[in-house]
C-alpha positions as CSV (number, residue, x, y, z in Angstrom):
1,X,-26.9,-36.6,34.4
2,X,-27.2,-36.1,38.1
3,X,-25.3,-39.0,38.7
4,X,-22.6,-38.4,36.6
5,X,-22.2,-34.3,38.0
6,X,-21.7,-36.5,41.6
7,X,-19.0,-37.8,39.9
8,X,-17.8,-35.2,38.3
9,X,-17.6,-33.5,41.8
10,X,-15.8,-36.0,43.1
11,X,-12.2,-36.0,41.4
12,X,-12.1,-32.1,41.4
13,X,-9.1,-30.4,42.6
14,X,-7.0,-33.2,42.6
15,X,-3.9,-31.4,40.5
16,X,-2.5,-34.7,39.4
17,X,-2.2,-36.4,42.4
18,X,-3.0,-39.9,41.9
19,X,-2.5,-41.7,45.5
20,X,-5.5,-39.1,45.9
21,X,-7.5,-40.3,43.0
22,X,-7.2,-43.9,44.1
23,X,-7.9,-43.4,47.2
24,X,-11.0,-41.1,46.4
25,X,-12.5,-44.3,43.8
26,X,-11.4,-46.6,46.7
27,X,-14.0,-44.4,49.2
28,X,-16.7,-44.4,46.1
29,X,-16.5,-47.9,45.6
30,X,-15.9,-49.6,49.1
31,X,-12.4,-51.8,48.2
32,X,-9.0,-51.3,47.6
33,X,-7.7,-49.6,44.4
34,X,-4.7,-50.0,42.2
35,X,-3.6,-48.1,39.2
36,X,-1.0,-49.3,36.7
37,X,0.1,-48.2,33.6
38,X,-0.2,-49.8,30.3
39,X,2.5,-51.8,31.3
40,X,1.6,-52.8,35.0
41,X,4.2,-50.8,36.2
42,X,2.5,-49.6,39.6
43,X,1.7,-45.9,39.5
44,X,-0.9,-45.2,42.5
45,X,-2.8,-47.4,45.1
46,X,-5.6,-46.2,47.3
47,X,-4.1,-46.1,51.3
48,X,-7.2,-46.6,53.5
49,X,-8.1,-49.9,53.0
50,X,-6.1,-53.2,54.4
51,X,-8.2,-55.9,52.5
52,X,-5.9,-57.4,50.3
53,X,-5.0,-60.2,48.5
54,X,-1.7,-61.8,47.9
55,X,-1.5,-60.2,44.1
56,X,-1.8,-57.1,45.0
57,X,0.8,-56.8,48.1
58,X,3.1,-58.5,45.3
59,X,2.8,-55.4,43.0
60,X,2.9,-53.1,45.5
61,X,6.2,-54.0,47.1
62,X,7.7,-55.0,43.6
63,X,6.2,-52.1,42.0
64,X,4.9,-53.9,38.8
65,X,2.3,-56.8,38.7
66,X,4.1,-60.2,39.3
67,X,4.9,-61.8,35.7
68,X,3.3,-65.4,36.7
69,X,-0.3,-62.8,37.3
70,X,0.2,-61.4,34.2
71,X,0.5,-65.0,32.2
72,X,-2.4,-65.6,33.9
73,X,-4.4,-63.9,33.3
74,X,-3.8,-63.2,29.5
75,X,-4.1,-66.8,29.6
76,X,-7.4,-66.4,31.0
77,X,-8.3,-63.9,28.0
78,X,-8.6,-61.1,30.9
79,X,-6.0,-58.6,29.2
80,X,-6.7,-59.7,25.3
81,X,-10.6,-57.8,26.6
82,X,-9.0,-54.8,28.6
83,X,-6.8,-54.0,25.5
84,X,-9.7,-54.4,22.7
85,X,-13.1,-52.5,24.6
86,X,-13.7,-50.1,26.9
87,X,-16.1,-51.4,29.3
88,X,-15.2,-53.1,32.7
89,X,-14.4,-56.6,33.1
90,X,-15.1,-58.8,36.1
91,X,-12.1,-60.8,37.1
92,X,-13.1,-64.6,38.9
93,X,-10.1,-65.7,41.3
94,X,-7.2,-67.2,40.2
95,X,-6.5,-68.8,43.5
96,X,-2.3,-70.3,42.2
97,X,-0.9,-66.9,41.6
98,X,-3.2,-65.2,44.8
99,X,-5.5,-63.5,42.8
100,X,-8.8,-62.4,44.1
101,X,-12.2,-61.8,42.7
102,X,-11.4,-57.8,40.8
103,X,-13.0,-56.0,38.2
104,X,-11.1,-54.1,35.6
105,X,-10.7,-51.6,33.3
106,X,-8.2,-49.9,31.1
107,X,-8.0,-46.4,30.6
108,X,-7.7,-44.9,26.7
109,X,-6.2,-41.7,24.9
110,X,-7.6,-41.9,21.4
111,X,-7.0,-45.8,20.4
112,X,-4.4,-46.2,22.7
113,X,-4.6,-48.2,26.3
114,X,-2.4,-46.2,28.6
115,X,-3.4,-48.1,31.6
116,X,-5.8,-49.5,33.9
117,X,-7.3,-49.5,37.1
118,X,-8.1,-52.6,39.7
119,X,-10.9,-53.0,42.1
120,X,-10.4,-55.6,44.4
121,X,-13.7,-57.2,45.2
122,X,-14.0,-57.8,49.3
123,X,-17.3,-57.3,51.1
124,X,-19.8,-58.0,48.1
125,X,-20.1,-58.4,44.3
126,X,-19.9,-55.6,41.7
127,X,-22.9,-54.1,40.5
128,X,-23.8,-52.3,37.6
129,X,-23.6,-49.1,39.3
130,X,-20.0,-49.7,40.6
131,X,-18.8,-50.6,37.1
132,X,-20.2,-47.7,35.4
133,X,-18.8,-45.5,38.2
134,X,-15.3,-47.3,37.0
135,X,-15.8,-47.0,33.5
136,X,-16.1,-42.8,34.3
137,X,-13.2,-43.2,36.8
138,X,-10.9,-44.6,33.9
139,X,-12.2,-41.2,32.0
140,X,-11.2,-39.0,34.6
141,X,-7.9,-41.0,34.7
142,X,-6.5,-40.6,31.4
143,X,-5.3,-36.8,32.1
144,X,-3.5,-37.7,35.2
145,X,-1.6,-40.4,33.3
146,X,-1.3,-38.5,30.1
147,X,1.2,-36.1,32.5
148,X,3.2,-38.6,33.9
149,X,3.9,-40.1,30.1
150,X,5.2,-36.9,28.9
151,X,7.8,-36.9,31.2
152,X,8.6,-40.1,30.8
153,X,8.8,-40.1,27.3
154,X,11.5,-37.5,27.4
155,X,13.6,-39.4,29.7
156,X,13.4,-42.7,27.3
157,X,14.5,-40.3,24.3
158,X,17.8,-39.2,26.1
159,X,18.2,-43.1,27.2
160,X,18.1,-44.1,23.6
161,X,20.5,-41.5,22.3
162,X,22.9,-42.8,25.4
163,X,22.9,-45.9,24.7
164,X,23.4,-45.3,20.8
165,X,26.4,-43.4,22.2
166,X,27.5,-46.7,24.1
167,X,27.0,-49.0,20.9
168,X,29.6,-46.8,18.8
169,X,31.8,-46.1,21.0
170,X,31.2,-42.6,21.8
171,X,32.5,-42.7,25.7
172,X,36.4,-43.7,25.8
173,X,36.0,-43.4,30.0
174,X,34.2,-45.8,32.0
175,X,33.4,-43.0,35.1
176,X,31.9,-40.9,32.4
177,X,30.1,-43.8,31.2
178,X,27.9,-44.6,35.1
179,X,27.5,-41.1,35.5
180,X,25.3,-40.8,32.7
181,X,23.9,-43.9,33.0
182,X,22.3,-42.7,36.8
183,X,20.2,-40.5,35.0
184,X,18.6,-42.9,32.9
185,X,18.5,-46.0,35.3
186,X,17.6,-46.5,38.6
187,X,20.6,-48.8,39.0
188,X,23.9,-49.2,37.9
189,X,24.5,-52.9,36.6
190,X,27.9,-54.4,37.5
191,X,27.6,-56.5,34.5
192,X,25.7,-56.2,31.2
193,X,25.3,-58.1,27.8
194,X,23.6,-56.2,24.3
195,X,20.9,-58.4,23.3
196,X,19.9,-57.8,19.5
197,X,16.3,-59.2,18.2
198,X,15.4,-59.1,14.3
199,X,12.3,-58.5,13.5
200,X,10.0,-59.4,10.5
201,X,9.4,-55.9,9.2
202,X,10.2,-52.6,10.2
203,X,9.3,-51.8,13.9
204,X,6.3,-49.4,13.8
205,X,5.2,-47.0,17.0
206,X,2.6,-49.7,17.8
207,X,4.9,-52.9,18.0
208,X,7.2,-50.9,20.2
209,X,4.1,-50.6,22.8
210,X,4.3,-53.8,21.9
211,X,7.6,-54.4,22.9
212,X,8.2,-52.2,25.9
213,X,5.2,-54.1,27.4
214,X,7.2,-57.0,27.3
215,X,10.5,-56.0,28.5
216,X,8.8,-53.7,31.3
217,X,6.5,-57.1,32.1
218,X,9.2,-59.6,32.6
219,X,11.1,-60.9,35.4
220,X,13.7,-63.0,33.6
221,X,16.3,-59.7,33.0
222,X,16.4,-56.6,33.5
223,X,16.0,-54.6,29.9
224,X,17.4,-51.6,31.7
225,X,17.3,-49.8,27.9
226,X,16.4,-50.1,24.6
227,X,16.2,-48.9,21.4
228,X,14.7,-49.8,18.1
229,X,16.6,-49.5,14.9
230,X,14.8,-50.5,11.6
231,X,13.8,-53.9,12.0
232,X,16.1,-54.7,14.7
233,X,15.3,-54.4,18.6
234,X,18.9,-53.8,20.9
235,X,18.6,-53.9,24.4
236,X,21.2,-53.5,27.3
237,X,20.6,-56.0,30.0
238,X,21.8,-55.7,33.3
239,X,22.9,-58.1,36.0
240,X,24.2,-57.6,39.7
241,X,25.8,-60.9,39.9
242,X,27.2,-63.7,37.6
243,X,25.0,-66.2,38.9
244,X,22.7,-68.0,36.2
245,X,23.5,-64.6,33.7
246,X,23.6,-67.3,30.5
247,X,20.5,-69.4,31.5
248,X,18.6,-66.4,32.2
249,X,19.7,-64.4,28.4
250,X,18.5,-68.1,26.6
251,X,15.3,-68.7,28.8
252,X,14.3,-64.6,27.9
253,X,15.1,-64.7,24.4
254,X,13.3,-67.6,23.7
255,X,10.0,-66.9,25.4
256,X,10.5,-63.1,24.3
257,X,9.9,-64.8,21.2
258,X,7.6,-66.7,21.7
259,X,5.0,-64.5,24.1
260,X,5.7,-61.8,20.5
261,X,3.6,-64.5,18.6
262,X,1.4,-65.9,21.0
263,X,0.0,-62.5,22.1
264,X,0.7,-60.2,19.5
265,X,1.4,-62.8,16.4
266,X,4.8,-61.5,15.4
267,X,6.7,-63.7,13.9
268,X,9.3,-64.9,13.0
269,X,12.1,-63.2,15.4
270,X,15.1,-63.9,15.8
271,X,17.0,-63.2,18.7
272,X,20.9,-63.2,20.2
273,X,23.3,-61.7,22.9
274,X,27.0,-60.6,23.2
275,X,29.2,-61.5,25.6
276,X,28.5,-60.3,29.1
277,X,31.0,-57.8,30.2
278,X,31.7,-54.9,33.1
279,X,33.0,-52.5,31.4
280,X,30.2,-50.4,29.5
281,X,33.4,-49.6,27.3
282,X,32.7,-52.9,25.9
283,X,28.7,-52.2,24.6
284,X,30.1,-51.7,21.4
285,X,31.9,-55.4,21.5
286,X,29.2,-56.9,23.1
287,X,26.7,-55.4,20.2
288,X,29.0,-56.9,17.2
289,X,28.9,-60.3,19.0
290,X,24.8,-60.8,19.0
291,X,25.0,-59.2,15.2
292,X,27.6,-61.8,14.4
293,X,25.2,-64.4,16.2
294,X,22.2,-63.4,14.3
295,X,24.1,-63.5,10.7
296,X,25.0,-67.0,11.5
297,X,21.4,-68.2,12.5
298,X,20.6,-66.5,8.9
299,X,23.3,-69.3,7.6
300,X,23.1,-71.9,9.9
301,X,19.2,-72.2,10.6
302,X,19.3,-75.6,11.7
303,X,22.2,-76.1,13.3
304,X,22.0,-72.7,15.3
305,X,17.8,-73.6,16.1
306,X,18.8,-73.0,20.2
307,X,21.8,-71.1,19.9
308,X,21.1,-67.7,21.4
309,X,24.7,-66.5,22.6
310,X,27.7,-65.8,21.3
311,X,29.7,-68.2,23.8
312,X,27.3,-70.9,22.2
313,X,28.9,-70.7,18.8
314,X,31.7,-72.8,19.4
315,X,33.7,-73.2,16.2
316,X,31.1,-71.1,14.1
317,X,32.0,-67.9,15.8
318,X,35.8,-68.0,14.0
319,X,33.9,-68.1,10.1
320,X,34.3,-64.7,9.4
321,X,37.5,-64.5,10.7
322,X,39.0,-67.7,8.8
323,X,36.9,-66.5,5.8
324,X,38.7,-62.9,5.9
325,X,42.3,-64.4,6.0
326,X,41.3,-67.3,3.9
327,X,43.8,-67.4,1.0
328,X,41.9,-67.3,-2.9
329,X,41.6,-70.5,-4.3
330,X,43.1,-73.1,-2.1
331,X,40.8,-75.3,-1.4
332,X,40.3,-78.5,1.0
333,X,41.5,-81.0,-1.3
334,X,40.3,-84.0,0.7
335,X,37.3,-82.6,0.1
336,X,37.6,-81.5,-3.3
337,X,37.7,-85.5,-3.8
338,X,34.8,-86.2,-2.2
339,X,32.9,-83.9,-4.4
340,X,34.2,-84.9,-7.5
341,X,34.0,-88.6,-6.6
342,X,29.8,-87.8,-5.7
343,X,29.6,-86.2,-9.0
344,X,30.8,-89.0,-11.3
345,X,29.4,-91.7,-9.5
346,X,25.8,-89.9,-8.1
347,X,27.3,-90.2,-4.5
348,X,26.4,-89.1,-1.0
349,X,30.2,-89.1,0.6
350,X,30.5,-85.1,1.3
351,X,27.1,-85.0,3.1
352,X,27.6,-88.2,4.7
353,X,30.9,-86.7,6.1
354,X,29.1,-83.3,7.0
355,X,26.7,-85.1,9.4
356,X,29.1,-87.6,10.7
357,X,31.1,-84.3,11.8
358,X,27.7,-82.7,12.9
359,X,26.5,-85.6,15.0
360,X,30.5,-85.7,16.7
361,X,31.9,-88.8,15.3
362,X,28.7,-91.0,15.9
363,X,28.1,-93.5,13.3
364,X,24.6,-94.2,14.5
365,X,23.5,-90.5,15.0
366,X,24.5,-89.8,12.0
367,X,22.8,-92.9,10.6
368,X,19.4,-91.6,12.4
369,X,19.8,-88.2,10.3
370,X,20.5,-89.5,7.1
371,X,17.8,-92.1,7.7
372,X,20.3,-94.8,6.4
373,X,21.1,-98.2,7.9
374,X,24.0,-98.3,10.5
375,X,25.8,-100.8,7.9
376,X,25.4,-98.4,5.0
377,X,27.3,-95.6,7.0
378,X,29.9,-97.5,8.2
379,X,30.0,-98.7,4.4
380,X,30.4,-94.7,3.5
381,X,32.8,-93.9,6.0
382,X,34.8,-96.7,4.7
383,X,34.7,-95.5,1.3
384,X,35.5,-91.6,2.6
385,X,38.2,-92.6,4.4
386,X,39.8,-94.6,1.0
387,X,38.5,-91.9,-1.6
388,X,39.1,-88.1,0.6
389,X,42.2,-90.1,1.8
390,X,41.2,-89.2,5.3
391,X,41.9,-90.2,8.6
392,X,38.7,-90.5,10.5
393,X,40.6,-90.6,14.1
394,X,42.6,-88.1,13.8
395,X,40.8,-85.1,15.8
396,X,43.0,-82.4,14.3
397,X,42.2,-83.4,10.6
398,X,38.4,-83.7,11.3
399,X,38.4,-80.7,13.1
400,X,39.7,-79.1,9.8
401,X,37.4,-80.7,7.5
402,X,34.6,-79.4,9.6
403,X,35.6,-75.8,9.5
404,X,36.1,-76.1,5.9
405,X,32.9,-78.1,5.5
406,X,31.2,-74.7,7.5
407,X,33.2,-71.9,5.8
408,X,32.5,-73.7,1.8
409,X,28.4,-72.7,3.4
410,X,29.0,-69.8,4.9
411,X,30.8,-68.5,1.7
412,X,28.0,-69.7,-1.0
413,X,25.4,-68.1,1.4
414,X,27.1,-64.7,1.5
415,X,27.3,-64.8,-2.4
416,X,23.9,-66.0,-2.7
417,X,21.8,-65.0,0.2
């Protein structure tokens, strides 16, 4: 009891100062301090101390942990224990991302982790003293963050109802538009794309921790906002520069995805983006694009595996157009032939020619995926060519057999989805 009245004594009349409280655990304990919140965004680090290690002059100068120490050290199970009990952890060097010995511990409201707090082991081990004194520290820390997160939490309200305003077109003036968007980013992007992710089920309060961990964790983009709606996740990314924008949408959706079920087994997502644009006028364009992308994945599966953009879609992005224009009942009748030669005689011809316009032309790619010999395909071509009365080297006639081929699909899936 005595011990913990010391303590007690200690963090008074700090008024929610906490540089102060760091620096006050940082005297207690003998080593550097850091506190983050329950996203590693950097909130406080103790001042009076210039043992350090290579991690921790990362963070402070970026303001977040580094996203390499973070994979670390969830591959290390270090984070899966901070998020599950209470008590602290001791943290062996990982020397290829410059992390030194630590120990750890997050700090809880209710069943909630709202953050955690670093001790950066210099002079000599931990002992059992230090990490109870910790374990009370993160106690007296919840408060001080619990301040901070009400504030906060109003400001990502009004940054979801802006960008809702940007995704239907509320704003008509683009000055109007970077005003608002000041208030609710530290930057102003010169270029953005709307990146749309569908989830499994609806998105409860505890997947978007979920989620706003991961955006506020990565380095690939910039998730300047976001907003949940249902089971869908829509974020606006920005980007300074053109350099590297597509490779850098792709590489995040797909590890987005897959970081969701390797740490917090969601699954499956699907994710897309629009175009990238510089006119926030165009959210609302940008928004339809990575809708119209994730439709097609739902009809497409295979074929759209790796696409994650709309300027990926190549042909498939005009299907909804050609089907909306499409005239009633004229059909391809080249391939109407096909169809009704495979009926009577138990044929493969219309798949055959599906994959040999899949694969582009190639007789033995498309040989490979129908797991026939090379002989038998150029057998079926043969027969396509004589029976659809097609010409297989004319570019413009396959190129409208293929459409046709995608848009018959695309129309059966819409009637039966």
């Amino acid at each position: 009891m005595a011990k913990n009245a010391d303590w007690q004594e200690l963090f008074q009349g700090l008024y929610g100062d906490l540089e102060d409280f760091a620096d006050r655990v940082s005297t207690y304990l003998g080593c550097p301090i850091t506190i983050e919140d329950a996203n590693h965004r950097l909130i406080a680090y103790s001042m009076h101390d210039d043992r350090t290690d290579k991690a921790r002059i990362s963070t402070i100068i970026g303001r977040r942990v580094p996203e390499k120490v973070i994979n670390s050290l969830w591959k290390e199970g270090i984070i899966p224990t901070l998020l599950k009990g209470r008590a602290p952890v001791k943290v062996p060097s990982i020397d290829d991302v410059g992390l030194g010995n630590r120990a750890a511990v997050s700090i809880w409201k209710n069943n909630d982790v709202i953050g955690f707090i670093w001790a950066l082991e210099v002079d000599k081990p931990f002992t059992e003293d230090d990490l109870e004194f910790l374990q009370f520290a993160a106690k007296e820390a919840k408060n001080q963050i619990l301040q901070l997160q009400t504030r906060k939490h109003r400001r990502l309200e009004s940054a979801q109802e802006f960008l809702w305003q940007l995704l239907t077109g509320h704003f008509k003036e683009e000055q109007e538009i970077r005003e608002k968007f000041i208030k609710h980013s530290p930057r102003v992007p010169s270029l953005f794309s709307i990146l749309v992710f569908h989830f499994p089920e609806d998105i409860s309060s505890e997947r978007e921790r979920q989620i706003s961990y991961m955006l506020t964790t990565t380095q690939k983009i910039k998730a300047d906002i976001f907003t949940t709606d249902q089971d869908k996740l829509i974020i606006l990314a920005g980007f300074q520069e053109e350099q590297n924008i597509m490779d850098s949408l792709s590489s995040f959706i797909e590890n987005f995805i897959l970081q969701m079920k390797a740490r917090f087994h969601v699954h499956p997502i699907s994710g897309a983006s629009g175009m990238t644009y510089s006119n926030f006028t165009d959210a609302m364009q940008s928004y339809r694009e990575a809708l119209e992308v994730l439709s097609l994945k739902k009809v497409f599966p295979d074929e759209t595996n790796k696409v994650y953009l709309y300027s990926q879609l190549g042909a498939y992005k005009y299907l909804n157009t050609l089907h909306k224009h499409r005239n009633k009942g004229i059909q391809n009748i080249h391939l109407d032939r096909l169809q009704s030669y495979d009926i009577k005689h138990q044929t493969d011809l219309y798949e055959t020619l599906k994959v040999y316009l899949e694969k582009d032309s190639n007789p033995n790619e498309a040989a490979k995926a129908l797991h026939i010999h090379v002989n038998t395909m150029t057998y079926r071509l043969k027969r396509i060519a004589d029976v659809g009365v097609i010409n297989l080297k004319d570019p413009l006639q396959k190129i409208g057999l293929f459409l046709d081929i995608k848009l018959t699909a695309y129309e059966k899936y819409y009637k039966n989805p």
